[in-house]
N, C-alpha and C positions, 0 to 999 in steps of 0.2 A: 504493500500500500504506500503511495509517494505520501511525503509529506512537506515537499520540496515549496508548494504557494501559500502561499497566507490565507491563514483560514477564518476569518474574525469572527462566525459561530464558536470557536473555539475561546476566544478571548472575553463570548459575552457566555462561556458556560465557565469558564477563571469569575465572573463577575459573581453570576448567581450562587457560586461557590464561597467567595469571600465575604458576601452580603449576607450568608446564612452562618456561619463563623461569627463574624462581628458582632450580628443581630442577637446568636445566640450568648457571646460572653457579657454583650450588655443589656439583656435581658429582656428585649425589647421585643422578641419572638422567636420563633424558629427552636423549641424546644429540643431539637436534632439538629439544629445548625452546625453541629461538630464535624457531622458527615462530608460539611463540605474541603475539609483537607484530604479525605480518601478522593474525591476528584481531583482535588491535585495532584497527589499523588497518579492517578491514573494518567493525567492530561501530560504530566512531567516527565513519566515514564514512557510513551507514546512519542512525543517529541526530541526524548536525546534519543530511543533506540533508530528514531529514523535518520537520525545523523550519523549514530555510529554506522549503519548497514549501509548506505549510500557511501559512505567516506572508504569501509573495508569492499564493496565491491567496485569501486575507482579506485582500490589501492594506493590510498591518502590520507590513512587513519593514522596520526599521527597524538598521542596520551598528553603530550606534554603542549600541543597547541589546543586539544581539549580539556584539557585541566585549565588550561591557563584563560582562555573563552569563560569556564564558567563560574571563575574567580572573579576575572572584569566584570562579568552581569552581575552576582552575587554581593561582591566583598561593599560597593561603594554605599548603599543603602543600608547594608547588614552596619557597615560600622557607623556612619552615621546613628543611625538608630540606636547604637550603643552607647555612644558619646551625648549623645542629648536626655538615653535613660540616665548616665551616670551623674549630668549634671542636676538633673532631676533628684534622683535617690540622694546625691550628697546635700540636697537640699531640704526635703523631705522625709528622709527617713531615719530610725533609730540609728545608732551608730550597730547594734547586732545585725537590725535590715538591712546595712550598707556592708558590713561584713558578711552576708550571705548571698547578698548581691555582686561582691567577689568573685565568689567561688563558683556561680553557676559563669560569670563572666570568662571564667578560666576554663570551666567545660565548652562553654559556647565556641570559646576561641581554637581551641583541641577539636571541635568539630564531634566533642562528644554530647552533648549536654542530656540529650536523650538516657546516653547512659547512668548521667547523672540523677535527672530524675524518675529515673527507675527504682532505682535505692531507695528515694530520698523523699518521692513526694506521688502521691497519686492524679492525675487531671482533673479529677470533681470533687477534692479534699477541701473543705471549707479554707482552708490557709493558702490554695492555691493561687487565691485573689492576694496576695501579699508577694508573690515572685514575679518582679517585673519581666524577668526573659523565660519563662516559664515556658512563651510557646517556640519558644527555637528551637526545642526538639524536633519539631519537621521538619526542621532546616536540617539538622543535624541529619534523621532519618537519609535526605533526597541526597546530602554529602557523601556520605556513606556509600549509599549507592552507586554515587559517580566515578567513586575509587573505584572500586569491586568489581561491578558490570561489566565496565568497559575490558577489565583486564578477560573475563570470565566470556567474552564474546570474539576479541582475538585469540585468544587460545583455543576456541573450539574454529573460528575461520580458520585459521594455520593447516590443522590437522585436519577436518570433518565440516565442511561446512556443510553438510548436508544436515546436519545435526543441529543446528542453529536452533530452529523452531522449538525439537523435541527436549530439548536442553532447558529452552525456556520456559515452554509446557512443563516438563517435569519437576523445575525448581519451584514453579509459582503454585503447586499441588502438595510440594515439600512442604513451602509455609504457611498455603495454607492449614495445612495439616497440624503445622507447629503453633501457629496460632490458635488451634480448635483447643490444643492439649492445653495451652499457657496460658489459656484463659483460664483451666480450671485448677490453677498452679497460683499465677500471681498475674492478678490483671492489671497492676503496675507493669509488668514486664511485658505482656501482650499486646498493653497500648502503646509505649515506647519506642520498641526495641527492634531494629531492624529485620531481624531473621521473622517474625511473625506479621510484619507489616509486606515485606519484600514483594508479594504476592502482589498486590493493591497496584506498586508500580510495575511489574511484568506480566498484570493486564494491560499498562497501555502497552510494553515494550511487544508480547506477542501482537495486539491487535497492529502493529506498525511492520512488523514482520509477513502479515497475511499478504497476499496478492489482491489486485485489488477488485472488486466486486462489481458485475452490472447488476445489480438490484432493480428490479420495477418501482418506479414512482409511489406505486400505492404503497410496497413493502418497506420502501425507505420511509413512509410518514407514520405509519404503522409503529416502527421501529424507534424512529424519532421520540414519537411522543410516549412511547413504554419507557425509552429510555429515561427521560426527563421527567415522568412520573416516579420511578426509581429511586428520582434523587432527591425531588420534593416531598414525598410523603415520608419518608424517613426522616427529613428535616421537621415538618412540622408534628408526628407522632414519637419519634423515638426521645430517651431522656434520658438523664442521668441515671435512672432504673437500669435500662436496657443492656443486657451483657452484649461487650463490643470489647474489641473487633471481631475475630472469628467471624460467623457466618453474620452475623449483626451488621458487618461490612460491606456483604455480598451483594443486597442489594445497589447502594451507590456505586458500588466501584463495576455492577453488570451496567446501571444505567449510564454511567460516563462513558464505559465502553460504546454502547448500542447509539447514543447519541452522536459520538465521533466517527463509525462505520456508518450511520445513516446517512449521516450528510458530506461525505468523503464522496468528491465527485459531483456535487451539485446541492445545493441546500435545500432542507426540506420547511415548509412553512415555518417550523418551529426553531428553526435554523436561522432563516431569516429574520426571525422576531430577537432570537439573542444577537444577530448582526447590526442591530441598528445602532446606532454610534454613539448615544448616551453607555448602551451594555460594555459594547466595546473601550467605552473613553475607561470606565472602570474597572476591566477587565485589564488593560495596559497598564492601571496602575495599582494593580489587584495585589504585589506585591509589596510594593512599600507601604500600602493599607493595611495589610496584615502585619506588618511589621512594628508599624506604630499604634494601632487600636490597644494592644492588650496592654504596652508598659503605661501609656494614657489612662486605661480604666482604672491601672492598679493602682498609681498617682492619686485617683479620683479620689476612691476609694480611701486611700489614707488622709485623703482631707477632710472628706464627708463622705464616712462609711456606708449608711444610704442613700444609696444614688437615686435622686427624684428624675423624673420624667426630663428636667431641665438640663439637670446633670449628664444625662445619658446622652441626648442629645447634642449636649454643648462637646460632650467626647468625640463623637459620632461625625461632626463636624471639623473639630480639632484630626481627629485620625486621617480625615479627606483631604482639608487642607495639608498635612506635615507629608500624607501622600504623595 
């Protein structure tokens, strides 16, 4: 499946993704708005593997201009966002909160932090709301990834590219599999931790790998909009109850799928609805959004522990702008 043009459905399902995230840390709706980083993950995954595959069959794949590509995109907003959390926390917070604001500072920078709060802290622990970098575990997660994969996809091109596919099928069955287990282990570890998430992004990376499809029109809208039901209604029913990831995950990360094979080759109605350029304008900057929304709410928060309708919104706004 190319993924060589610009697909700005893609960028307006980054939106509806990040807007269900945000909505849900500030509590403003989307009681499964968390879902929406397993579409990232999915959309993430789908987009480097089609770089890598394209670049190893031009025999151009080159680790150290890809690493170094998604350091440039990566690093200037990541650090940003750290320097204006720390002038922030040195401003605001206990000197204990500024000392443990530290140390995930140290994991974030290690590209581990995920790991860290695995240990350390669970994602809907009431104290959650007091770790400004709390959500760089994703970041960390998609890092992770970038090392690993790419090594994990020239060594089977080298010897077997025939095995490309099966490779990727097989590994994204391993975790999910590992994920079914570690859920009922420690669901700190299951929510964090790469090998249980891995899955999530080698759904997009197989769907990127598929050949690509003539679908019928009716089948693509069909598809479209299951997919996109997939990712909504888990947003607005699922909750902090919900045992997640494991199969809890299954449904987003099938709908992020089915919505990017749907409209891959021509857009389908609901394709073009994410295409229009308010989605898009937010979907381009779906990153530094999420980057700034959570250390902003946790600010909030330690000013005025309940956030009024005003408050949320004044974030909400503050997160768009620093966007």
């Amino acid at each position: 499946m190319t993924v060589r043009q610009y697909r700005p459905e893609i960028d307006g399902l980054r939106a509806l993704s990040v807007m269900g995230v945000v909505f849900f840390h500030l509590g403003l709706s989307f009681p499964g708005g968390f879902v929406g980083v397993d579409v990232f993950f999915v959309i993430s995954g789908y987009l480097i593997t089609g770089i890598l595959l394209r670049n190893l069959r031009e025999d151009r794949l080159s680790l150290v201009d890809f690493w170094s590509r998604r350091v440039r995109r990566i690093a200037p907003a990541a650090v940003t966002m750290v320097l204006g959390t720390l002038a922030l926390g040195g401003y605001l917070l206990t000197p204990s909160g500024f000392e443990s604001l530290g140390r995930t500072l140290v994991a974030h920078v290690l590209f581990a932090s995920n790991c860290y709060f695995s240990q350390d802290q669970g994602y809907f622990a009431e104290s959650a709301d007091s770790l400004p970098l709390l959500h760089t575990w994703s970041l960390a997660v998609e890092e992770q990834f970038y090392v690993i994969f790419p090594l994990v996809l020239m060594v089977v091109w080298r010897f077997r590219p025939r095995w490309i596919m099966p490779v990727m099928v097989g590994l994204a069955i391993w975790s999910l599999g590992w994920s079914h287990l570690k859920v009922q282990w420690s669901v700190r570890e299951a929510f964090f931790l790469l090998p249980p998430r891995g899955w999530e992004l080698l759904a997009g990376a197989i769907l990127a790998g598929l050949p690509s499809l003539n679908l019928k029109p009716a089948v693509k809208e069909i598809l479209s909009s299951l997919g996109l039901a997939l990712i909504v209604v888990p947003m607005m029913f699922y909750g902090k109850e919900t045992v997640f990831p494991a199969e809890g995950a299954v449904p987003p990360v099938l709908g992020a799928a089915l919505f990017i094979l749907a409209n891959e080759g021509g857009r389908t109605r609901l394709g073009s609805l994410l295409s229009l350029r308010p989605m898009v304008a937010i979907g381009l900057m779906s990153y530094s959004l999420y980057l700034w929304h959570w250390p902003l709410f946790v600010f909030a928060k330690v000013v005025n522990h309940d956030l009024t309708l005003a408050w949320q919104m004044a974030v909400l706004g503050a997160s768009f702008l620093m966007g």
